[in-house]
Backbone as CSV, one residue per row, in Angstrom:
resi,resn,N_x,N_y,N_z,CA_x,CA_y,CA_z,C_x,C_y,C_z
1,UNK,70.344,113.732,68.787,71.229,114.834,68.587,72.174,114.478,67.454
2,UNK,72.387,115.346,66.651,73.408,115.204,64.974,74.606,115.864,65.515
3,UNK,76.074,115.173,64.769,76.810,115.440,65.260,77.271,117.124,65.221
4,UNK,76.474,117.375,64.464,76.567,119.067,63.588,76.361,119.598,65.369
5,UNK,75.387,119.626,65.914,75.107,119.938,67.117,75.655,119.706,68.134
6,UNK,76.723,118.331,67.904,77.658,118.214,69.510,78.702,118.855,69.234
7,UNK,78.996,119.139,67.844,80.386,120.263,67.708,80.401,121.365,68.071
8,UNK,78.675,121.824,68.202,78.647,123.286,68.619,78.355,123.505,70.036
9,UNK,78.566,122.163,70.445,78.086,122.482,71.922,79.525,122.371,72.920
10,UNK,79.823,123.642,73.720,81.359,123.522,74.687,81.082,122.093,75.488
11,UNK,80.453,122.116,75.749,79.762,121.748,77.480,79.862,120.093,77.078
12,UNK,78.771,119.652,75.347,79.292,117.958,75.121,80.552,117.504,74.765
13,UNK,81.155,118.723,74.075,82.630,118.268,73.614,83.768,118.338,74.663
14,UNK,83.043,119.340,75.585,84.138,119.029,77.034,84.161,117.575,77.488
15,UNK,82.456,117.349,77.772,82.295,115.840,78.224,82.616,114.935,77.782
16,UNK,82.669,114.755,76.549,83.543,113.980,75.510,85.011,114.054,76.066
17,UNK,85.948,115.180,75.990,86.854,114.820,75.644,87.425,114.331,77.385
18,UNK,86.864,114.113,78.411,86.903,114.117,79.850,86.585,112.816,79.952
19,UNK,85.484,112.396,79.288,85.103,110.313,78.908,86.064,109.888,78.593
20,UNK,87.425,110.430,77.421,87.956,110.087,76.958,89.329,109.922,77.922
21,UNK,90.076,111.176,78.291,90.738,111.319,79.413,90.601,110.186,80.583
22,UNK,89.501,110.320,80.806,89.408,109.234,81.930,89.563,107.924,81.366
23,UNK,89.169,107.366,80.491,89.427,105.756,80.054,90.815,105.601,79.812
24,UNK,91.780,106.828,79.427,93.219,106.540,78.988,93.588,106.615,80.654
25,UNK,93.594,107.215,81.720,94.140,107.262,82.905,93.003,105.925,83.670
26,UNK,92.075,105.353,83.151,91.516,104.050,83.867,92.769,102.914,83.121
27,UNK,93.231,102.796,81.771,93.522,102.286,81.306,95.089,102.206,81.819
28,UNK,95.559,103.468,82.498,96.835,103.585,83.281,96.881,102.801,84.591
29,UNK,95.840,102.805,85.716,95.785,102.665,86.350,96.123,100.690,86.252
30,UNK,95.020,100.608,85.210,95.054,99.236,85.469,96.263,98.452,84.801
31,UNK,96.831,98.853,84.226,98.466,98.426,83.799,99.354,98.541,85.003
32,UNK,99.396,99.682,85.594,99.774,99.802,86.878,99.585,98.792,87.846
33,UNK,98.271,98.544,87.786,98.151,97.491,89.029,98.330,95.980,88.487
34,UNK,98.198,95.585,87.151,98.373,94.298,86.375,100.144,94.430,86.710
35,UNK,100.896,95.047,86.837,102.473,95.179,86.393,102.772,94.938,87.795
36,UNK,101.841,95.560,89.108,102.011,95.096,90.359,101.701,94.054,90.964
37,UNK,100.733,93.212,90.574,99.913,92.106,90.696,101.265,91.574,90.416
38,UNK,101.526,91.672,88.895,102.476,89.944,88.730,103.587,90.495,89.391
39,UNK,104.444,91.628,89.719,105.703,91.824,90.505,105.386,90.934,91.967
40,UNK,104.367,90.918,92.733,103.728,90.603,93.318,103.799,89.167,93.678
41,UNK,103.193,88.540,92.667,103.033,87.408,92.557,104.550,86.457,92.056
42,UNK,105.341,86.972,91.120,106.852,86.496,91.212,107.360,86.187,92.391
43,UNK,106.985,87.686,93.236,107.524,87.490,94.905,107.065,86.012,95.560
44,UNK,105.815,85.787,95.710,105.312,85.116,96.454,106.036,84.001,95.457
45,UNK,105.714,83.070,94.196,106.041,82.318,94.166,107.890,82.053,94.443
46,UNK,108.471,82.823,94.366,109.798,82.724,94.694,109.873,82.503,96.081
47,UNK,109.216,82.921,96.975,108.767,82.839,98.295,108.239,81.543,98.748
48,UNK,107.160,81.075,98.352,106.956,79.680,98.261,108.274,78.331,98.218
49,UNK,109.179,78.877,96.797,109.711,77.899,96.462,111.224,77.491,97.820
50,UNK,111.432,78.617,98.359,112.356,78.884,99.197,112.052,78.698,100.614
51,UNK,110.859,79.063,101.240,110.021,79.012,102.668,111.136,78.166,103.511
52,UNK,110.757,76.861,103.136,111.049,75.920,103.670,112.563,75.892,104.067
53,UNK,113.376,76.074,103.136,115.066,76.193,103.157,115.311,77.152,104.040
54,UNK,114.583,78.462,103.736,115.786,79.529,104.529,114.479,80.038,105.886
55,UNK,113.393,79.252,106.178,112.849,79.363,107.028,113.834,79.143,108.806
56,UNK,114.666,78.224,108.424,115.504,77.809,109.490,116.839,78.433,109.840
57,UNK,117.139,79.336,108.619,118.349,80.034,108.831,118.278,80.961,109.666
58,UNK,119.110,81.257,110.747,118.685,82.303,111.870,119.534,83.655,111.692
59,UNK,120.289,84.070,110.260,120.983,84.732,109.613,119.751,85.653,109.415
60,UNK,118.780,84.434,108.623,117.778,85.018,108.040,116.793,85.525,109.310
61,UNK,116.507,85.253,110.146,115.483,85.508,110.942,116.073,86.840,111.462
62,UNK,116.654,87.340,111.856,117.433,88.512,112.591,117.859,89.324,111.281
63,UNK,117.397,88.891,110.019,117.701,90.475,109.104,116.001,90.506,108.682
64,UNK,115.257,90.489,109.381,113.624,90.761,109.163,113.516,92.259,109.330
65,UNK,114.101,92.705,110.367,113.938,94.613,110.411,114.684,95.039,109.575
66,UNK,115.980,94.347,109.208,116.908,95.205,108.235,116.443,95.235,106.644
67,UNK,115.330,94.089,106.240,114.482,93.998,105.592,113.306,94.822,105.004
68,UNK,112.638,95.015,106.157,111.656,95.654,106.301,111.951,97.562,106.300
69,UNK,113.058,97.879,106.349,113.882,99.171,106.170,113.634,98.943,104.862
70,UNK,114.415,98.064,104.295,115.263,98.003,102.812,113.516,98.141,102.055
71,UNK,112.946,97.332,102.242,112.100,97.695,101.564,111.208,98.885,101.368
72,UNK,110.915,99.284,102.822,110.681,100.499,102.858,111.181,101.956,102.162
73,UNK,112.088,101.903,102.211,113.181,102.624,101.382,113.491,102.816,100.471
74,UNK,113.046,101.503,99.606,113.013,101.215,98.089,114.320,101.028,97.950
75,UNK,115.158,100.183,98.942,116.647,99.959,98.587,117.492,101.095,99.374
76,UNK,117.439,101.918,99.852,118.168,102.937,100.364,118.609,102.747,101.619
77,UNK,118.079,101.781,102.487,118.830,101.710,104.063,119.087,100.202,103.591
78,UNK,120.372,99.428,103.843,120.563,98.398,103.730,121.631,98.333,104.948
79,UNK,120.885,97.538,106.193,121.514,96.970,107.255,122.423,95.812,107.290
80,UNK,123.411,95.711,108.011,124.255,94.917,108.107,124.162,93.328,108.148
81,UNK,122.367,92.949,108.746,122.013,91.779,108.711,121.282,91.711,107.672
82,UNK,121.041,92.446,106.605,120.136,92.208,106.001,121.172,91.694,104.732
83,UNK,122.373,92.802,104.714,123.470,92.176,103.822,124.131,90.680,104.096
84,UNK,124.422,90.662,105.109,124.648,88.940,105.824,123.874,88.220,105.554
85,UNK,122.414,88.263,105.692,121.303,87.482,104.723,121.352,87.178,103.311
86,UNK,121.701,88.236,102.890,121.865,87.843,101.079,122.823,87.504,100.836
87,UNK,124.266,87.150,101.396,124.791,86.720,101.550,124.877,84.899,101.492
88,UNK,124.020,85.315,102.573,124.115,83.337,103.106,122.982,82.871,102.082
89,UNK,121.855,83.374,101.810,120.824,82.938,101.069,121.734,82.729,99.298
90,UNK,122.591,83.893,99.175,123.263,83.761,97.503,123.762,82.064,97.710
91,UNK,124.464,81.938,99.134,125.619,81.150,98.624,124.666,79.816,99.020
92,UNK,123.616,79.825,99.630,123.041,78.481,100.092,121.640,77.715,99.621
93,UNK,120.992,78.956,98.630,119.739,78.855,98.059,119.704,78.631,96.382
94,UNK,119.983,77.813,95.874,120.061,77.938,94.365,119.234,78.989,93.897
95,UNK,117.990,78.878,94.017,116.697,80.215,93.479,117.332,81.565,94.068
96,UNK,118.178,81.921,94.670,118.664,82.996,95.434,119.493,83.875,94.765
97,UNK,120.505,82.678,94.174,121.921,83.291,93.208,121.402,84.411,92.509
98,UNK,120.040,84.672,91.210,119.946,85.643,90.762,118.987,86.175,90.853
99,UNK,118.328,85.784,92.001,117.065,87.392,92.599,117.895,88.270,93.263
100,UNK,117.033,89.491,92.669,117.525,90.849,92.860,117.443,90.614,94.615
101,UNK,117.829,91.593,94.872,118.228,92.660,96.653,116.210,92.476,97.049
102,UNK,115.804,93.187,96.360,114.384,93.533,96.643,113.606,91.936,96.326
103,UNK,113.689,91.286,95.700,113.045,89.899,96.187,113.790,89.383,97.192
104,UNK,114.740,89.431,97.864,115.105,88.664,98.575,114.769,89.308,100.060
105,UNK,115.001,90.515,100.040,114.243,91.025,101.186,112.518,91.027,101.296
106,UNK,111.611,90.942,100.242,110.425,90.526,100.526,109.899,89.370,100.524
107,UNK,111.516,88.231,99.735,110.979,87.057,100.865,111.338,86.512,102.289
108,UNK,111.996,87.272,102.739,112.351,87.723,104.194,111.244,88.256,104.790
109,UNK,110.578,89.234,104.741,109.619,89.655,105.532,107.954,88.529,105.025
110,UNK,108.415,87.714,104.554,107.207,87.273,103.891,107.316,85.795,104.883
111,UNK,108.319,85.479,105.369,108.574,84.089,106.169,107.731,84.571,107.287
């Protein structure tokens, strides 16, 4: 087929431009999930590096639901133990001082 003929055709130049569409929204998707992967993976290794320290804090163990809100929420319910947690974790965890609210509550639910 010459291209003279796919210009005149609705039906290939639709399909065309729908191949095309789709590789820019495949190409979304997967930035999307590459940008979640490593958000992801920051978590865990920040999680890792901490386990051990604030595994024993019982501040920390009793803001696991107030956690699990916060995250849920995307930040919008923040419970009283969960603030007492970031709290004790700012003042007792060096790696703690400048992770955000939202790493610190998913390494809370991650213990």
């Amino acid at each position: 087929m010459r291209l003279s003929s796919i210009s005149k055709s609705p039906l290939i130049v639709g399909l065309l431009l729908a191949a095309c569409a789709s590789s820019v929204q495949a190409q979304s998707v997967i930035r999307v999930f590459n940008i979640t992967t490593n958000a992801f993976a920051r978590s865990i290794d920040f999680t890792s590096d901490t386990t051990t320290s604030i595994r024993d804090m019982k501040v920390v163990q009793e803001a696991r639901d107030d956690a699990a809100s916060f995250v849920g929420s995307d930040g919008a319910i923040r419970g009283a133990q969960l603030e007492a947690a970031f709290k004790v974790l700012r003042e007792d965890v060096p790696q703690a001082r400048d992770a955000s609210d939202q790493a610190l509550a998913e390494a809370i639910l991650a213990l």
